[in-house]
C-alpha positions as CSV (number, residue, x, y, z in Angstrom):
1,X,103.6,13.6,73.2
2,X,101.2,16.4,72.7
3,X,101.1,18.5,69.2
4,X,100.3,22.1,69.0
5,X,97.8,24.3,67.1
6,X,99.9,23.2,63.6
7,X,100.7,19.8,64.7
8,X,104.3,20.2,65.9
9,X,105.4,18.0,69.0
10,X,106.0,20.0,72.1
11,X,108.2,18.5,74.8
12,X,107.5,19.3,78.5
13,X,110.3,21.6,79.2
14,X,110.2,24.6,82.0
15,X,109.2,27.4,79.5
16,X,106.0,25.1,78.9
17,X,105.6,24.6,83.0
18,X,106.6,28.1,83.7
19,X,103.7,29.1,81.3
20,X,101.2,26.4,82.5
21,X,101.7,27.7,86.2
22,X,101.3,31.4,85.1
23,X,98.2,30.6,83.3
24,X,96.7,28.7,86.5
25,X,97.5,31.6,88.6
26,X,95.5,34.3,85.8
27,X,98.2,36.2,84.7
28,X,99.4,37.2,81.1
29,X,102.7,36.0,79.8
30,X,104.3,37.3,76.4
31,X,107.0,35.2,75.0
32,X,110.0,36.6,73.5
33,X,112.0,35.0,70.5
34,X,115.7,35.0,69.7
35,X,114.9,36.4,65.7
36,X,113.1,39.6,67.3
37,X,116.3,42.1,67.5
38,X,114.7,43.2,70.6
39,X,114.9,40.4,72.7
40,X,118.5,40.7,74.0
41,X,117.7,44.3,75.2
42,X,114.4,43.5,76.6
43,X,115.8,40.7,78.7
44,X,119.1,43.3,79.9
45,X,115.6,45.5,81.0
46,X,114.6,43.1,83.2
47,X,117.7,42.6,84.5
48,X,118.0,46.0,85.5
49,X,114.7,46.6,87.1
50,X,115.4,43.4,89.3
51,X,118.5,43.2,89.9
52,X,118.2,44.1,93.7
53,X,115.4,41.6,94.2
54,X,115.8,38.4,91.7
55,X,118.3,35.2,92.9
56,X,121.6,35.5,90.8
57,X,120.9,32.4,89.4
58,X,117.8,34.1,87.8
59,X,120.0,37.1,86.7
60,X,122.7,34.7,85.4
61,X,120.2,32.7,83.3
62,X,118.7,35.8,81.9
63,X,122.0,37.6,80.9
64,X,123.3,34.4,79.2
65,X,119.7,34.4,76.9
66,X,120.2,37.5,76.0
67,X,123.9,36.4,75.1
68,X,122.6,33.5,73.0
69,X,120.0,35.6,71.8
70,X,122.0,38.3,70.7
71,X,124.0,35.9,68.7
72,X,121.9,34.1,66.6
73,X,121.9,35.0,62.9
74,X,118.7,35.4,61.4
75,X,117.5,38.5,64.2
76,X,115.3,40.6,62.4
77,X,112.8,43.8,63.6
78,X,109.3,42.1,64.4
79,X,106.8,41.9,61.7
């Protein structure tokens, strides 16, 4: 399994794809974590501005992170 900068493991998993296939196309990406107490809102953002045009599956999975988000206990303002 392959180890990051600080030597954690990090399992092949879709954020890690999704990433990989955005970086081989040249564009950006800025991850968002469930302690920033922006991240629910930023993700219902989203939403909004593609709701006409993204699958419902897509919308679904986003709502319910921002739900998950939203709930976890240690959310603080970024550093």
């Amino acid at each position: 399994m392959e180890e990051d900068r600080e030597g954690i493991a990090m399992e092949e998993d879709e954020d890690t794809r999704c990433h990989a296939r955005a970086k081989q196309r040249g564009q950006q990406t800025f991850t968002l974590v469930e302690q920033d107490r922006t991240s629910p809102r930023t993700i219902l953002f989203w939403i909004g501005e593609n709701f006409e045009t993204a699958s419902q599956e897509k919308l679904r999975d986003a709502f319910e992170m921002a739900l998950r988000m939203r709930e976890f206990s240690g959310r603080k303002w970024a550093d």
